[in-house]
C-alpha positions in Angstrom: 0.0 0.0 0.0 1.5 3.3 -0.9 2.0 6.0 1.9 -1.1 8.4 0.1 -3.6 5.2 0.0 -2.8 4.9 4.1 -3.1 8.6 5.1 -6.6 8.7 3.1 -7.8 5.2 5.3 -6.6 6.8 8.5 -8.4 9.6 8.0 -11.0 7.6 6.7 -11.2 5.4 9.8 -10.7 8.7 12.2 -13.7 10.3 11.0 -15.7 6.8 10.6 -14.6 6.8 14.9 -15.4 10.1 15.6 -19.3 9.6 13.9 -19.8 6.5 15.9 -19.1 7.7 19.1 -20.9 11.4 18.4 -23.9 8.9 17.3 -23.5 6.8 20.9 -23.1 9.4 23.1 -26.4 10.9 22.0 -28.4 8.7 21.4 -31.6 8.3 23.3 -31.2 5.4 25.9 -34.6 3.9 27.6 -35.0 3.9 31.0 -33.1 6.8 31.9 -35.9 9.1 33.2 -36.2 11.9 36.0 -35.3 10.7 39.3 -38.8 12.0 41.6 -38.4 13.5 44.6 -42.3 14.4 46.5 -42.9 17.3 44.4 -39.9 17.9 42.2 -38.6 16.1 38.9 -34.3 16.3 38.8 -33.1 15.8 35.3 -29.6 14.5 35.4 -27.0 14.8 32.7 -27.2 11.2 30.6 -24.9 8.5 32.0 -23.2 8.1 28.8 -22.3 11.7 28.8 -21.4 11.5 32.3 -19.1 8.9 31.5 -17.4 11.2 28.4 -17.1 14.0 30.3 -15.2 12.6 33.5 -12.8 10.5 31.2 -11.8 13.6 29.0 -11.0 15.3 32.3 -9.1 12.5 33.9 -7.2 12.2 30.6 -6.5 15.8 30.5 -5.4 15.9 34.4 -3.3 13.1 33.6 -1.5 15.4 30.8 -1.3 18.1 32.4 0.3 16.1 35.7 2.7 14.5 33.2 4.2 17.0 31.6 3.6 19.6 34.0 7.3 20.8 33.7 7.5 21.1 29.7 3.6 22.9 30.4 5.5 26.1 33.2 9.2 26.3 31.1 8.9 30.4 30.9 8.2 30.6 27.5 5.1 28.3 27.5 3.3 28.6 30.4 0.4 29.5 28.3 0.5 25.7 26.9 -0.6 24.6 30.9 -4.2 26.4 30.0 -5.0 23.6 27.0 -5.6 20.8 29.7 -7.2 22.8 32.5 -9.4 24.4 30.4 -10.1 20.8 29.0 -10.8 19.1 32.1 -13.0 22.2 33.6 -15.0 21.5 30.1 -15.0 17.6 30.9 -16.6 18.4 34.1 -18.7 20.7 33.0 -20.5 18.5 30.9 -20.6 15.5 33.1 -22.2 17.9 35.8 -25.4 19.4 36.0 -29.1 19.1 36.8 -32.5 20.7 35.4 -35.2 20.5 38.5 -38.8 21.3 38.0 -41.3 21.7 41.0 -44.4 23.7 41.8 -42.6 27.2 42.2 -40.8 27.0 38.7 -37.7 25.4 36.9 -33.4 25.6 37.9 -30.4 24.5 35.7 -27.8 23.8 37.8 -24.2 23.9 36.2 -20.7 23.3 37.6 -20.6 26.8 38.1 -24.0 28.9 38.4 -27.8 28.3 39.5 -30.5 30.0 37.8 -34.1 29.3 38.6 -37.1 31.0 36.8 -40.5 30.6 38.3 -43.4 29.4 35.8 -45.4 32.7 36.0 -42.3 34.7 34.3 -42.2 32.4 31.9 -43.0 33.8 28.2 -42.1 31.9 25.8 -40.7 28.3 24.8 -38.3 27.4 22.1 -37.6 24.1 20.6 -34.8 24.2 17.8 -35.4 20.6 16.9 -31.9 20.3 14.6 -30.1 21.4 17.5 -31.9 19.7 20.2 -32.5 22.2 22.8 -34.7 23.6 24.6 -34.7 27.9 25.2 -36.7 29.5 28.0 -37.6 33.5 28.3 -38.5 35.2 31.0 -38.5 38.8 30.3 -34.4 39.9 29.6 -33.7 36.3 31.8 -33.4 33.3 30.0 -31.4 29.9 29.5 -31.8 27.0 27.7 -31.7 23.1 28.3 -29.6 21.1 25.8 -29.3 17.7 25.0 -27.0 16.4 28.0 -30.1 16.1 30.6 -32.2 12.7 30.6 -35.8 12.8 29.5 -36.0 15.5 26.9 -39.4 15.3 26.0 -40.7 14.9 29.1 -39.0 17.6 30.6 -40.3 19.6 27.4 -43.8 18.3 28.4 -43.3 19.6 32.3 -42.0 23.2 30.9 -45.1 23.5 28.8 -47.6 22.1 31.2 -46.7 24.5 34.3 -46.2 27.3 31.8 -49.0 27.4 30.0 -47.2 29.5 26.9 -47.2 28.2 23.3 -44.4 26.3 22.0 -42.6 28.1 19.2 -40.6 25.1 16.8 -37.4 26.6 15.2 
């Protein structure tokens, strides 16, 4: 085989691995639903993303751990920012909660809380390519991505205690 014929089945391969996992990760698994507690529904990130997300940031710990003195030699300390940032991403996406109850609905992040109570709610967007979910309140709102367990019945919940129209985009 000639060196051009391997580089084009690498990269052939590569992005062949790269679709399969995007596809896996996901991918809509049954039985994972919104653990109840009395009044209030907790929407946990999926466990397959969970998994993603820690592994990337152990990975990236590991790097940055490893070659922590080529990462702080004076001229590149900048370099040591490519794995933290990595593993603060890893985490962020392994972490996180959407909780509905009677009062209203909170997305909890690695780093912020923001609650919006279902009377403020105006308006609910679906963008059905992207696969996410947008709330407004007035100048607040956030929106609900794909990580969380449940979409559509967390969709259902939003609309239900709302009582607003759902826009489709």
């Amino acid at each position: 085989m000639n060196p051009q014929t391997n580089g084009i089945l690498w990269k052939t391969i590569t992005v062949a691995v790269i679709v399969f996992v995007t596809r896996w990760l996901l991918e809509e698994v049954r039985g994972e639903e919104p653990k109840i507690f009395h009044d209030s529904r907790v929407y946990g990130v999926r466990k397959r993303i969970q998994i993603a997300g820690f592994g990337a940031a152990g990975i990236f710990a590991t790097v940055a751990i490893a070659f922590h003195r080529e990462f702080t030699t004076p001229g590149e300390l900048w370099l040591i920012m490519i794995p933290i940032s990595s593993v603060l991403f890893g985490i962020w996406l392994a972490t996180g909660s959407v909780i509905t109850n009677d009062r209203g609905i909170t997305k909890k992040a690695f780093f912020a809380s923001r609650s919006i109570d279902w009377d403020r709610i105006s308006g609910v967007r679906l963008y059905e390519r992207q696969r996410y979910i947008e709330i407004l309140a007035g100048e607040d709102k956030f929106s609900i991505d794909l990580r969380f367990v449940a979409h559509p019945d967390l969709l259902d919940q939003i609309l239900r205690h709302s009582k607003v129209q759902l826009e489709r985009k």
